[in-house]
N, C-alpha and C positions, 0 to 999 in steps of 0.2 A: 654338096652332097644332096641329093633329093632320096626321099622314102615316102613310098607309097601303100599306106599301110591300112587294111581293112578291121572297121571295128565293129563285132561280133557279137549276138549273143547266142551262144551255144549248149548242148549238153553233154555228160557223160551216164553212160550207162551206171544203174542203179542197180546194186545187191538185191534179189530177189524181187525187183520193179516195183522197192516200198514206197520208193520216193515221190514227189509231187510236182514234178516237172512233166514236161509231155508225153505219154506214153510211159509215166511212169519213170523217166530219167530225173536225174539232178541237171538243175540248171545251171551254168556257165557263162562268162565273156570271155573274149579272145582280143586281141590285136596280132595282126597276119595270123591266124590259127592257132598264138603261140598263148595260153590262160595261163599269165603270172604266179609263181610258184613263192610268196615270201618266206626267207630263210631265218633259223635263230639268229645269226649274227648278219647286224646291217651291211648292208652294201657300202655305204661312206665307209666306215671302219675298215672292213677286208678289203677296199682297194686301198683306203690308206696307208694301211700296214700288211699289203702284199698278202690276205691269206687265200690262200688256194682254195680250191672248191665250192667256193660260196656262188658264182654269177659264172655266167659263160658271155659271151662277148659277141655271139651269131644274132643279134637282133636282126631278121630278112629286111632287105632295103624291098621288096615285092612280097607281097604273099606266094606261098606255094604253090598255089592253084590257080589260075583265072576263069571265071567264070562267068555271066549273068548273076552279077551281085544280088540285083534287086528285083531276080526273077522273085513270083508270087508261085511257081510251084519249084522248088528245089527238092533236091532229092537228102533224105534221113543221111545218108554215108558223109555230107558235109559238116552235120551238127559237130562233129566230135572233135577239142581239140588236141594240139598236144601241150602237156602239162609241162613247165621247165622255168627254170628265173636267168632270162637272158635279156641283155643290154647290148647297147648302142655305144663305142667307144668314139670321142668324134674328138679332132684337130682344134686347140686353140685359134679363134680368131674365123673360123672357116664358117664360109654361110648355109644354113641349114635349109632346105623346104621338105615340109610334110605335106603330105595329101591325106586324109583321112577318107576312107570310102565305107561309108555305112553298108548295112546287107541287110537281105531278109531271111536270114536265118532265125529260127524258132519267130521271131515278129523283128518289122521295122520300126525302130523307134529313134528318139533325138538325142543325140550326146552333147555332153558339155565334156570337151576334153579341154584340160587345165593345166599349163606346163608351168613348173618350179625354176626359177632361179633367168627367167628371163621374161620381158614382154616380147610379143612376136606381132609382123603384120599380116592381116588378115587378108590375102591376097585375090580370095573369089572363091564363089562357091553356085551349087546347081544342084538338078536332083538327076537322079537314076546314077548311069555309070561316068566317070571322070574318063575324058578322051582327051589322052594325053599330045595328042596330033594340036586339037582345034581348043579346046579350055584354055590351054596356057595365051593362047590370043588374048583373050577376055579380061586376063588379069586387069586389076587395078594398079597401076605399079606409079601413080600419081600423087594420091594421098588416102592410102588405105587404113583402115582402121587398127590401131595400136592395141592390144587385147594381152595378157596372159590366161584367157578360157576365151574359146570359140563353143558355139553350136555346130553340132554335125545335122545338119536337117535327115527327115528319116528318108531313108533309101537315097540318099543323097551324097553330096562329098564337098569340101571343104580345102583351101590349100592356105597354107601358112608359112611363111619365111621368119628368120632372123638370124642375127648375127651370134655365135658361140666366143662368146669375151668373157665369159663367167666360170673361171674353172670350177669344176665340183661334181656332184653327183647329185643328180637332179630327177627327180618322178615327173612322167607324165601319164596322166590318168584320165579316166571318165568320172566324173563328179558326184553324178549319183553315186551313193555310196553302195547301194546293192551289187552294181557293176564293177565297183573298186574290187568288195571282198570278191567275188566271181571271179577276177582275174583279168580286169580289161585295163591294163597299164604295162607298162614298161619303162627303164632308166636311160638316161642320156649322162655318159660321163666325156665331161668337159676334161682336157688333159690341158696339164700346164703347158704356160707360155715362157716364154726365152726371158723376161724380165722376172725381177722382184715379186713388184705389185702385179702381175700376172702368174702365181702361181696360190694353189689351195692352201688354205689358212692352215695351221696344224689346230690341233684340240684344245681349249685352256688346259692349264695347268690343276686346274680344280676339279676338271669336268670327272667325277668317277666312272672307267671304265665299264662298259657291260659286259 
């Protein structure tokens, strides 16, 4: 499975333009356009006990749009994005690649995106746009570095592989914490395997429900 996924920082228009973001909006992050939406009830819970309406499962493998990422004049109508808490449902045992593509939207800046519940390798990285033709040459696929947090350099892009052998439900996110609450994350849920020891732990028996 490959997702190629841009990571954002955006805005929403502000109630009577009190806010203090540009032009008077409220500031945002995005990954593919989509700004993290966290619910009362976790996501490990409603998938483990099936409840409905908590998460949708359209994590885009593409952004919506393609564009000049790391154009320096972009236009206002891309800042915005859409609000929703959607995940990535992915195959036990199945090999992941992410690309992360920075933008310059509202400004270009560096991420640290940090994935839960696995180490990944770091497979090559560059600046401006990810050309998925000629980059994938590049790769390192020798002995690339072992990471769970890469750097996205700014206006730049980043590719990462690994293997999904960890059932569960897992965040990955931008590190900065301004960018977390903003909404620049999204879930990867790991689905069980055909064995025992490959399938998600249930709860202790202590753990008090929320």
């Amino acid at each position: 499975m490959q997702i190629y996924s841009t990571v954002s920082v955006n805005a929403f228009p502000c109630q009577n333009n009190s806010c203090a973001g540009p032009n008077d909006t409220r500031l945002a992050a995005s990954m593919n356009n989509i700004s993290f939406v966290s619910q009362f009830i976790d996501i490990l819970e409603a998938y483990y006990y099936n409840i409905n309406g908590v998460f949708g499962t359209r994590f885009p493998s593409v952004p919506p749009l393609f564009f000049n990422f790391t154009s320096t004049n972009l236009p206002s109508i891309l800042l915005t994005p859409k609000r929703a808490t959607e995940v990535r449902v992915i195959e036990y045992n199945s090999i992941i690649e992410v690309v992360f593509q920075g933008t310059n939207l509202v400004a270009g800046i560096d991420h640290p995106m940090h994935l839960h519940g696995f180490d990944f390798y770091i497979l090559g990285w560059g600046f401006g746009n990810f050309d998925k033709n000629n980059d994938p040459l590049k790769y390192n696929l020798v002995d690339p570095p072992h990471r769970n947090t890469v750097i996205v350099p700014i206006n730049g892009w980043v590719a990462i592989r690994f293997k999904a052998h960890n059932p569960g439900v897992w965040f990955m996110h931008c590190h900065l914490e301004r960018h977390l609450t903003w909404g620049m994350e999204t879930v990867f849920i790991v689905k069980n395997g055909k064995e025992a020891q490959e399938r998600i732990l249930p709860p202790p028996q202590h753990m008090p429900r929320c």
